[in-house]
N, C-alpha and C positions, 0 to 999 in steps of 0.2 A: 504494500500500500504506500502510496508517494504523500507528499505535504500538498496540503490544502490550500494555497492564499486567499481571501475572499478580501474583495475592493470593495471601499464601501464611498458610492460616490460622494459623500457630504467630505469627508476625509478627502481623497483627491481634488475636490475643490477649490478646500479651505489652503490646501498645500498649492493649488496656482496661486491663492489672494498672496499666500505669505510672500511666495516668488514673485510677486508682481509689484507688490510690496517691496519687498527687499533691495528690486532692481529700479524702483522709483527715488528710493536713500541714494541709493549709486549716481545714479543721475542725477539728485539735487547736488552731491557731494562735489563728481565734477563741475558741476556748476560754481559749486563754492571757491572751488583751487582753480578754476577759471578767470573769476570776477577777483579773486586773490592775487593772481601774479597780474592780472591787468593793473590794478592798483598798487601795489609796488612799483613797478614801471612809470608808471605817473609818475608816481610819489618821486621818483627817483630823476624822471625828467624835471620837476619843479625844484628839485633840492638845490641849492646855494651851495653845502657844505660838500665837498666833492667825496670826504670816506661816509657819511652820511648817505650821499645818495648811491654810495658803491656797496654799502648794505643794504639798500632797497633793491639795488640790482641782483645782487644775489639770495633775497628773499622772495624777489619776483620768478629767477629761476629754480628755486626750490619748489614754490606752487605750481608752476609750468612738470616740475616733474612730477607731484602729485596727481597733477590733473591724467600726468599721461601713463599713471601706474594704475589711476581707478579705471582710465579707458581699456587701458592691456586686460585688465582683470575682467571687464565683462565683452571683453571680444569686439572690441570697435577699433576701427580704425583710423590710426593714430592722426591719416590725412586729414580728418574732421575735424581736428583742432582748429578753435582758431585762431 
């Protein structure tokens, strides 16, 4: 006699809401490290102070690499940056 599984569709559901869910965090997330290095970048073109604004540049590309470590992670393409 072999194993049984029985699906119980409220369960496979609730398991897209979570994943749709989940993959909506992702996307507000890049969104966040998007609007994050954009603003760095500014920050960094307005700055006066030249090591001042060469730490906004390099926190600008820090967020630029977050953004394109959340995009790797759910399978997009990195070209879509923008």
């Amino acid at each position: 006699m072999g194993i049984v599984f029985f699906v119980f569709p409220h369960i496979v559901l609730m398991d897209l809401l979570v994943f749709q869910e989940m993959r909506m965090v992702s996307l507000e997330n890049i969104q966040t490290e998007v609007d994050a290095s954009f603003l760095y970048d500014v920050l960094a073109t307005h700055e006066a102070d030249p090591q001042v604004a060469s730490i906004f540049r390099q926190m600008s590309g820090i967020e630029h690499g977050h953004a394109l470590a959340f995009m790797k992670k759910n399978g997009m393409d990195e070209s879509q940056f923008p």
